[in-house]
Structure formats: C-alpha cells, structure tokens
C-alpha positions as CSV (number, residue, x, y, z in Angstrom):
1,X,63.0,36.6,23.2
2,X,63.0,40.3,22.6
3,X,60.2,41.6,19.8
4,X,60.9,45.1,19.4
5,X,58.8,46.7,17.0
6,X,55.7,44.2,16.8
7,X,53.8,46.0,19.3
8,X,54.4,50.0,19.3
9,X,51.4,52.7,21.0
10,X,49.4,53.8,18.0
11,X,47.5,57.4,17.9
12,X,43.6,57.5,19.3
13,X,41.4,55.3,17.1
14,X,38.0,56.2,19.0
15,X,35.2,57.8,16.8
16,X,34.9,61.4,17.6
17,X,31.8,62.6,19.5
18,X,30.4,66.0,20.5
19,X,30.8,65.5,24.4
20,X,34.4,66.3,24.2
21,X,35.0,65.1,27.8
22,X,34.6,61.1,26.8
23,X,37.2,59.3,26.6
24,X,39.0,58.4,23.0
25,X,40.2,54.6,22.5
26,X,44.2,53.6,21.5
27,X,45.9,50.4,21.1
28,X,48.3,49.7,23.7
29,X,49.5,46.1,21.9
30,X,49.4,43.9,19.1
31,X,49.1,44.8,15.3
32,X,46.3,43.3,14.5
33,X,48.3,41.1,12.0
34,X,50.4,38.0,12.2
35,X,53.6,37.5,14.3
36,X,51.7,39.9,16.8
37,X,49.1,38.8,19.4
38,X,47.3,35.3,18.8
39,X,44.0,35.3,20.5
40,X,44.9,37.3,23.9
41,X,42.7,36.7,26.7
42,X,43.5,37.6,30.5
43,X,45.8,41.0,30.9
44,X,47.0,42.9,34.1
45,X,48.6,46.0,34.8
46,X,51.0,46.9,37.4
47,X,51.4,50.4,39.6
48,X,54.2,51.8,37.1
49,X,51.6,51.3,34.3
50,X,53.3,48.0,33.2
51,X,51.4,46.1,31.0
52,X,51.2,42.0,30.9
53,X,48.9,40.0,28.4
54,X,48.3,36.6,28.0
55,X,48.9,35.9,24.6
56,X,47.2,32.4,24.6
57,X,48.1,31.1,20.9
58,X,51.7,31.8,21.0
59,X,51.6,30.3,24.6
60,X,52.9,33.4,26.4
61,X,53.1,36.3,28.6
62,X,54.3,39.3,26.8
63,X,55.4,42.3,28.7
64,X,55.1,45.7,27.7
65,X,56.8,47.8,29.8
66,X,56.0,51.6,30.8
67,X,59.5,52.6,30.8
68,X,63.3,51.7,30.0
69,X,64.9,49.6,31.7
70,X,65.8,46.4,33.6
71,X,62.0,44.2,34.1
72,X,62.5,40.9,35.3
73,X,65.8,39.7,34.0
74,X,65.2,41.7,30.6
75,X,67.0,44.9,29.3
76,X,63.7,46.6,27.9
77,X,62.4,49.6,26.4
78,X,58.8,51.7,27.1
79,X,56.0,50.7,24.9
80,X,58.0,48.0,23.1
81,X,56.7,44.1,23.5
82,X,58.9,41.1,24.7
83,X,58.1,37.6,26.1
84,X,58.4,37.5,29.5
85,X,57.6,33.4,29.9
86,X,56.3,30.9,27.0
87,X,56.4,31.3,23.5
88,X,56.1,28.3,20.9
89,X,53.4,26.2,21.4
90,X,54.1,22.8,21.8
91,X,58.0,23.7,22.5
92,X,59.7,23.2,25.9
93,X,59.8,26.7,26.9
94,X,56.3,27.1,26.0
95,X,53.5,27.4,28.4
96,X,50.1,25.1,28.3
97,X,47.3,27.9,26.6
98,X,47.9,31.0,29.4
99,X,44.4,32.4,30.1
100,X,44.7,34.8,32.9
101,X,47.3,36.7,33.8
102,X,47.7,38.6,37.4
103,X,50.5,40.9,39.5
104,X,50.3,41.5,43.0
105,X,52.0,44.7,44.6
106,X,55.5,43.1,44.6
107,X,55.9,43.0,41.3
108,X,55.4,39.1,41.4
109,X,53.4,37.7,38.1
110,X,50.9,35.0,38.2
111,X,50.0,32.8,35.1
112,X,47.0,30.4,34.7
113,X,48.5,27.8,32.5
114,X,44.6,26.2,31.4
115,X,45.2,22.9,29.5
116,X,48.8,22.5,31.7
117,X,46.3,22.9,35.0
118,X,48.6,25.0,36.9
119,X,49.4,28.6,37.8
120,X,52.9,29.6,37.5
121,X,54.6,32.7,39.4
122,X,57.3,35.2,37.9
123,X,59.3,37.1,40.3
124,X,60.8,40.7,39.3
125,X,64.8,39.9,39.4
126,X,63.9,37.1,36.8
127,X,62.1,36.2,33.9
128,X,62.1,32.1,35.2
129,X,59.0,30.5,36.4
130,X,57.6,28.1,38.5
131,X,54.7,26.5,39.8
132,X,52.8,27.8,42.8
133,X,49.1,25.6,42.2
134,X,48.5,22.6,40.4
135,X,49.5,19.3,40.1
136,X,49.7,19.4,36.4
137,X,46.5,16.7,36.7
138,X,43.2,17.7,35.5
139,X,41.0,16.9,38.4
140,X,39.8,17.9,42.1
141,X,41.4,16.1,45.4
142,X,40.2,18.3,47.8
143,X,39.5,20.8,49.9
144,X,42.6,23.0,52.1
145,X,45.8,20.8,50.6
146,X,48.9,22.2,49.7
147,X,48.3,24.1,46.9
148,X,51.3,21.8,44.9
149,X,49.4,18.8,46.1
150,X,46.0,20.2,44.9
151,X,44.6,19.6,41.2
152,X,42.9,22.2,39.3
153,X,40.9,21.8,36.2
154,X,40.7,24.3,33.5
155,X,41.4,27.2,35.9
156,X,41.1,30.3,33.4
157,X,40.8,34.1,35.5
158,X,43.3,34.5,38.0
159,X,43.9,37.6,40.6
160,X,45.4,39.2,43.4
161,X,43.9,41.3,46.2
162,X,45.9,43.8,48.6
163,X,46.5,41.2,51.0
164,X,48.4,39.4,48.1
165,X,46.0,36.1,48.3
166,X,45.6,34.5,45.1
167,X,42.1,33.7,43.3
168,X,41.8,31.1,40.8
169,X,38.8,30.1,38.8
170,X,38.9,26.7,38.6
171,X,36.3,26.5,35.7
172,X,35.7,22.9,35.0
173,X,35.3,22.1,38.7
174,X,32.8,24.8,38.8
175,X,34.6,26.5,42.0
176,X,36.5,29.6,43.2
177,X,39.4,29.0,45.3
178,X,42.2,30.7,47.4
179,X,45.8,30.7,48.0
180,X,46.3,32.9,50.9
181,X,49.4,34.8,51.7
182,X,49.3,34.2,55.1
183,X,48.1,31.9,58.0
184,X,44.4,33.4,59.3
185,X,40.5,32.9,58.8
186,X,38.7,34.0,55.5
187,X,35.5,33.6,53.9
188,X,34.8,32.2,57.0
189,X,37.6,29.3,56.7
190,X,40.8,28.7,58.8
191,X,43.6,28.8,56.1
192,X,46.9,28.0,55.7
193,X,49.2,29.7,53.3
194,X,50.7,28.2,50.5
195,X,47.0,25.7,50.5
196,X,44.5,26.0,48.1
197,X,40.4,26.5,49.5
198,X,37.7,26.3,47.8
199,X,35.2,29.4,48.8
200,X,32.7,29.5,46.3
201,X,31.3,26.6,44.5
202,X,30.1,23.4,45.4
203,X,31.1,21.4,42.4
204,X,28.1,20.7,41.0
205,X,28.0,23.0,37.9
206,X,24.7,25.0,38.1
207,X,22.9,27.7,39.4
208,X,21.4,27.2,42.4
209,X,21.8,27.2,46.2
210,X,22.5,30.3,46.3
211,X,21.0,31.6,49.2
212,X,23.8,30.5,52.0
213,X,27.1,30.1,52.2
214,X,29.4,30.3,48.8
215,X,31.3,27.1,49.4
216,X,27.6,25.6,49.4
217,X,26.6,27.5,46.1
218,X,26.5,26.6,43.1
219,X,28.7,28.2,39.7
220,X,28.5,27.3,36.2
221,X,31.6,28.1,33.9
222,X,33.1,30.4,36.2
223,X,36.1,32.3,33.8
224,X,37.3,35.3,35.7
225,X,37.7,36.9,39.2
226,X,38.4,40.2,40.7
227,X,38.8,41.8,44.0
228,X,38.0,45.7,45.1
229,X,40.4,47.2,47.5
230,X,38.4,46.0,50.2
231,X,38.8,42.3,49.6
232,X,35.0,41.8,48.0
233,X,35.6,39.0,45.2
234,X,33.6,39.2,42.1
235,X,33.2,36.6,39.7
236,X,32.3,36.0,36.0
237,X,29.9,33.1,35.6
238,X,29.4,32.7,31.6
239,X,27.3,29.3,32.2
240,X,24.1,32.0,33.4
241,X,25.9,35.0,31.6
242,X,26.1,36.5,35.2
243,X,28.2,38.8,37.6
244,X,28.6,37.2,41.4
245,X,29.8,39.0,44.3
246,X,31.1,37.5,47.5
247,X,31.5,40.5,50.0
248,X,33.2,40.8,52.9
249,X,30.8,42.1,55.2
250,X,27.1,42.2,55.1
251,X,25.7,44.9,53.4
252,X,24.3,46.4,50.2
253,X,26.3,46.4,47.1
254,X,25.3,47.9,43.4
255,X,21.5,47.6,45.2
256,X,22.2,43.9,46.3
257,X,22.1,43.0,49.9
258,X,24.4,40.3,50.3
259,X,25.6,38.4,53.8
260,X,28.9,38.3,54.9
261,X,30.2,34.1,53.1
262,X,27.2,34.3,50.9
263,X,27.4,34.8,47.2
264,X,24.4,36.7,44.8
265,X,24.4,37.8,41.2
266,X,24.6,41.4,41.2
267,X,24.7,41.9,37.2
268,X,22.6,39.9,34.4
269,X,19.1,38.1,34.4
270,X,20.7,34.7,34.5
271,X,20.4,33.6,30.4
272,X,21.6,35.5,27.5
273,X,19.8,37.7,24.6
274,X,19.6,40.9,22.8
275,X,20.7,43.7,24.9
276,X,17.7,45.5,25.3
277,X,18.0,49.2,26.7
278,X,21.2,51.3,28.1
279,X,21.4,52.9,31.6
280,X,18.5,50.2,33.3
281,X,19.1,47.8,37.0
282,X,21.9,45.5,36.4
283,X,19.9,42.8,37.8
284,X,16.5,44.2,35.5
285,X,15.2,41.9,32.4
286,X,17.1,44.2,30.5
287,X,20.4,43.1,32.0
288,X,21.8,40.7,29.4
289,X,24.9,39.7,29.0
290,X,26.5,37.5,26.1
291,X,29.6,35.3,27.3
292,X,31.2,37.8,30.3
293,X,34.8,36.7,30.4
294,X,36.6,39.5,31.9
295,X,35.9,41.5,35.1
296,X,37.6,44.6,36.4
297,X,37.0,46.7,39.6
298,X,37.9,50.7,40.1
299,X,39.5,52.0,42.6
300,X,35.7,54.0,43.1
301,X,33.9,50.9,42.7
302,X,32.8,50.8,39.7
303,X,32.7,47.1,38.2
304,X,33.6,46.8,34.6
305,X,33.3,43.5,32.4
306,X,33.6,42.3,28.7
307,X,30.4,41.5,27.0
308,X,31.8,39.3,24.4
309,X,28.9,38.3,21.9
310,X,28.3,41.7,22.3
311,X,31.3,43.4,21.1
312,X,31.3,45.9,24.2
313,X,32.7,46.5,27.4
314,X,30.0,47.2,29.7
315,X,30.1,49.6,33.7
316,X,27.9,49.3,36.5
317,X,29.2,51.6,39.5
318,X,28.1,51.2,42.9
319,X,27.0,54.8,43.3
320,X,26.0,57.5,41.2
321,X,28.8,59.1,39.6
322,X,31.0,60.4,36.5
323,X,32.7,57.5,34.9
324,X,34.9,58.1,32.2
325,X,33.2,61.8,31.2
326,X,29.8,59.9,31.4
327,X,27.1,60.6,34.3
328,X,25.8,57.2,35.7
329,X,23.5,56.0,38.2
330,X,24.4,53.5,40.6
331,X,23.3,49.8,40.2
332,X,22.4,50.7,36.8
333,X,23.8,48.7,33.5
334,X,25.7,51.0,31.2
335,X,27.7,50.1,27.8
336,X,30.9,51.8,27.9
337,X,32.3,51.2,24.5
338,X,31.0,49.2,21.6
339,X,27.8,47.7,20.6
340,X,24.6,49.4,21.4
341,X,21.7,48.1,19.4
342,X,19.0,50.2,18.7
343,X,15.9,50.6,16.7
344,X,16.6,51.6,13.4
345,X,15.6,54.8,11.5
346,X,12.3,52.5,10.0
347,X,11.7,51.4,13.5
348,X,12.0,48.2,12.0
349,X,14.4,45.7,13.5
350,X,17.8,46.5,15.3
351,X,20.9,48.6,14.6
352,X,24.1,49.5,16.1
353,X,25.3,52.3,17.6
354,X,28.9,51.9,18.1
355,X,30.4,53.9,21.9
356,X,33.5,55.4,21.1
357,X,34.9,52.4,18.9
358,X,34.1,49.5,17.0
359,X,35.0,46.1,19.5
360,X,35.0,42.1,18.0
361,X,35.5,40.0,21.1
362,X,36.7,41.9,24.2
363,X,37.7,38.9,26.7
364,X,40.1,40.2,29.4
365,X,39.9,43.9,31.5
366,X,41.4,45.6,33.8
367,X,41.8,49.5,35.6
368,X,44.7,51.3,35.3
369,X,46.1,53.2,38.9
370,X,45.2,56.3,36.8
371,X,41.7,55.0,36.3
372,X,41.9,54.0,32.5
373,X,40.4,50.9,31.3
374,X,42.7,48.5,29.3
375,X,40.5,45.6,27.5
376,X,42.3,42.8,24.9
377,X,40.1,41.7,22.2
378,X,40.7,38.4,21.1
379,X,39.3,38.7,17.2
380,X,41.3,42.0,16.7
381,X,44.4,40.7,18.9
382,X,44.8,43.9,20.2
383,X,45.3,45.4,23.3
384,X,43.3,48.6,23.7
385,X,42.8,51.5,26.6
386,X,39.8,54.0,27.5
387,X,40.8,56.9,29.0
C-alpha cells in the first residue's frame, strides 16, 4: 500500500542557538496528525540512508526510502512513505504490535512482532515475510533450540551486529538472546545458527547477580539492544532505568571495567528521578534516567539512548570528544536534545531548558552512516533527525 504524500522531509524545526556549529532538528516522517504515524516505537536505518519505522498502532513497517526506485518488491520514490509489511490492525495482512525494527548489511529487515511473539524477516527482492524466531506462543522452552521451535515473550528491541547475528530482547522473560549467523562460540556459548541462546538474563526479573557471567544475571524489563562495530551488546533495562553492557573482551568501557561474558550497568543509578545536573559520571547519583527504551551506538562510540519521561535524548561517549558541535567528556552523562531542568530565575523550584527542540516521548534511536541521529517520538508520531 503505497502512501505518497503522508510523510514528506519538512524544513529544520530546531530552536536557533548562538553556537552555530550544533546541530538543527527536522522531521524525517509522520505529520504529526492522523492517517500518519500511530505511536512509532523501534526505527532502523540502512547504509543508503533508508529509513524503516515501526509504526506500532497501524501494525506496520513503513519504509522511507532515500532514493527512487525499486526497494523490496515496491516501485518507490525518495522521502515518500509506504508500507513495507502490516497495516490494519486486527486484519490478515497485519502484523501483531511491531516494536523493534532492525536491517543487517544485506539489506534483510527484521521485525519484532510483540503481542504475536515472533520476529519476522524481509528480504530486499520482496516485500513478503516470514518468521525467523518464535513459536507464536508466549512463553520460554529453553535454552539453544531452533529458533522456530523456541518461544519468546514480549520480545520488544531487536538488532543486528556486523557479523549479522540477531539480538532480541525477550522482555517478559527478562533475557537477551541470539540468533547467530553462523556455527561458532560466543559469549562464551557453542552456537548453532538458525537457534536461539540466551546470553544475558537468568529469568528471574530483577537486578542482581550481576557480578559473573550474563546468562547468570539478572535483567528487569529489558526493551532494547544494540551492538558497536566491535560486537559489544548494550542493553536497555527500564525495570532499574539502566544502561548494561556485555563486552567482548575484558576491559574498560565509558569508565566501567567489565569481564569478558560478564554484564555491568554503565549508565543510570539504578531507580528513576529528576534529572539532576548535565555533563556528570553516567554511573554518578546524578545519572537518572526515566523509562530508557531506545539505545543507539556510533560508529566513534558514543552511546545514545531515549530518556522518555524526560522528553530528551540523552549521549555518553566513551572518550572525550566533539559530538554533534558539542565538546564532551568521556563517561560523562550529557542531554543531547530536549529537557534540561534547571533552577528557575527565583531559584525556586525547577524549569526547563529545552536543547535544540522541544521532544514528548522519544522511544526508538538510531546513528546514521553519516553520523546523524534519527529518534521517533511516540506522543508526536514523528520521526525526527540531529545532525
């Protein structure tokens, strides 16, 4: 179903500042009005600058495609919107309340179907689907089946590293699990590919236990995932409002040693609250965050998540650096765009400062190849990009 003309590139909407190197802030998709986006949640973006949203009440993907042309079975246009699966709630074409949304290298799309408890693929020649995880059964059977054969419950974020493994977070079972693209040892686990392994989370929802391996660990709410280009998995916990890392190799990340199969918080002070103070540790008492549900890493290693109840996106790089015309120091906690609150000009009680633009409730994120950050907001239903 082709929707030409619901979703266009509007002009910069980001308040103007006097640093003219910052970034300004333009929507990339949806209207903000009815018959456009309905609450969209995970989004991806491919190496031609395609975009992919998962427009969750109009069970969906929609595509917005960089340039003209043919995109997975469908004679498109740049910068115009069309369905690329779903649409219809409740209809047979219609997909089960898409949460995350995913493309590896090949082009291939990946779909977290939440209430259906499945993730769906979409190859390039073709706009069909089909399943790749999930029985379609809410539940947990184990550890290492086929991934067809393996249940999943609520899985919400969804991604792809370099390798082409898959990540799910499999929220209600309180784990993170694989689907490897090939045969071979990760995480510390012999795997099979096309089987599904659990690598963080116990399944016991909660925070502790943290101190060994991940599989041993525990995770409350776990919503999204993300990998750098080294194969380091990051993961939103929004049950303790927390950032988790599983690296690698040992070593020190965003000034957080972490072991090779262990798992750590390396943003957030485990509970959430009023964001206190800008530019501080992102493990400090100042390190709130207010329902995380989207992460997104750089190709310099700077993390980037969705502070929801905040109305802000929200960076913490791993080293000192310039992102995004801002100087920041690494490990430290920096608001991006959005809600800063402040003291107000009594001193009495708290303000806002608003970054660049005004933001509702960011839920997904993700980092252009060019290094721009695209963010959907789900009380807006837009589709917005910094950079």
């Amino acid at each position: 179903m082709v929707l030409a003309g619901t979703f266009v590139v509007s002009g910069a909407l980001a308040i103007p500042t006097a640093a003219s190197s910052l970034p300004t802030v333009r929507t990339v998709a949806g209207s903000g009005g009815s018959g456009s986006l309905s609450s969209p949640t995970g989004i991806a973006v491919d190496a031609a600058g395609d975009l992919f949203v998962a427009d969750t009440n109009h069970c969906r993907v929609v595509l917005v495609p960089s340039h003209t042309g043919t995109l997975y079975g469908l004679q498109v246009a740049a910068h115009h919107a069309y369905s690329l699966v779903g649409g219809g709630c409740g209809g047979k074409a219609s997909l089960g309340f898409p949460t995350g949304v995913a493309v590896d290298h090949a082009g291939d799309v990946y779909v977290a179907e939440a209430t259906d408890q499945r993730i769906l693929m979409i190859r390039p020649g073709s706009h069909a689907d089909a399943t790749v995880a999930g029985t379609g059964s809410a539940g947990y059977n184990g550890n290492g089946l086929a991934a067809l054969s393996s249940q999943l419950n609520y899985p919400t974020g969804i991604a792809v590293d370099a390798k082409g493994d898959l990540y799910i977070a499999d929220t209600a079972n309180c784990r993170v699990r694989v689907m490897p693209a090939a045969d071979g040892t990760s995480f510390g686990q012999p795997m099979l590919t096309q089987h599904l392994y659990s690598i963080a989370g116990n399944g016991v929802c909660g925070s502790g236990q943290r101190s060994g391996s991940a599989a041993l660990a525990q995770l409350w709410n776990p919503v999204a995932v993300a990998t750098d280009q080294v194969g380091d998995l990051f993961i939103a916990d929004s049950g303790d409002q927390s950032i988790l890392e599983l690296p690698v190799n040992s070593g020190s990340d965003y000034g957080t040693s972490i072991a090779a199969g262990g798992i750590a918080a390396i943003v957030g002070e485990g509970g959430n609250g009023p964001y206190l103070a800008d530019g501080m540790p992102a493990l400090g008492q100042t390190a709130e965050l207010n329902d995380p549900e989207g992460i997104a890493v750089s190709a310099a290693g700077t993390l980037f998540m969705t502070d929801g109840s905040q109305h802000c996106i929200r960076a913490v790089p791993s080293s000192t650096s310039t992102v995004l015309g801002r100087s920041m120091q690494g490990g430290d906690l920096y608001t991006l765009a959005g809600a800063l609150p402040v003291s107000n000009s009594t001193g009495l009680g708290n303000g806002t400062r608003w970054i660049l633009t005004r933001i509702g409730d960011p839920t997904g994120i993700t980092v252009s190849t060019s290094g721009t950050v695209l963010f959907s907001d789900r009380s807006t239903q837009l589709v917005r990009e910094i950079g």
